[in-house]
N, C-alpha and C positions, 0 to 999 in steps of 0.2 A: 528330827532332822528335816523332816519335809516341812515343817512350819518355819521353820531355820531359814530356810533357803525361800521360802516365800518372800518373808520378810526381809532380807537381803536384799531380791529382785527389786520390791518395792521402795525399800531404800535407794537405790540406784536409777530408780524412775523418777523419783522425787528429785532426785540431786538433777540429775538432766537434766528436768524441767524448768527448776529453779536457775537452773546457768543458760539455757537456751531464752528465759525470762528475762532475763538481764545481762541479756545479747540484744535486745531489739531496740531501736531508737522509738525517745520519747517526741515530744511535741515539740520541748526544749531544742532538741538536736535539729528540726526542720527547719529550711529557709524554704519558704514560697517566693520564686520568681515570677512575674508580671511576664505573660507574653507580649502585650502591647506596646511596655518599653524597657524591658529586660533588667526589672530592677526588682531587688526586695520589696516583699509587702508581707504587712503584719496579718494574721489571720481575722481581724475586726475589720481591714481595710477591703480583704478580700470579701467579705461576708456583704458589706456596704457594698460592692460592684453586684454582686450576685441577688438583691435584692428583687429586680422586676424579671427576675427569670425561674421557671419552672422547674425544668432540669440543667441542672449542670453536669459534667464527664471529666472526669477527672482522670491523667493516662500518666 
C-alpha cells in the first residue's frame, strides 16, 4: 500500500509539472517592443542594437 501511494503522489507531481510546462509562453508568443520608438522588433534586430554594448538589463 505504501509503494501504492508513493507512486500515486508521483504520478500527480508529474502531471503538474507537465501542465504548469505548458502554461509558460514560448518565444513564439513574445513581441519585443523598441523603447526608442515603440515599435516591434524581431529578436535578430534587437541583437544587432545590442552589439557594442557590454551589459545589457532587461526589466
Amino acid at each position: 500500500m505504501k509503494r501504492f501511494l508513493k507512486f500515486l503522489c508521483m504520478c500527480l507531481i508529474m502531471s503538474m509539472a507537465e501542465s504548469a510546462h505548458a502554461a509558460l509562453p514560448t518565444v513564439k508568443d513574445t513581441v519585443i517592443i523598441s523603447a526608442a520608438d515603440r515599435k516591434a522588433v524581431t529578436l535578430a534586430e534587437m541583437a544587432e542594437n545590442f552589439v557594442d554594448y557590454d551589459v545589457v538589463f532587461f526589466f
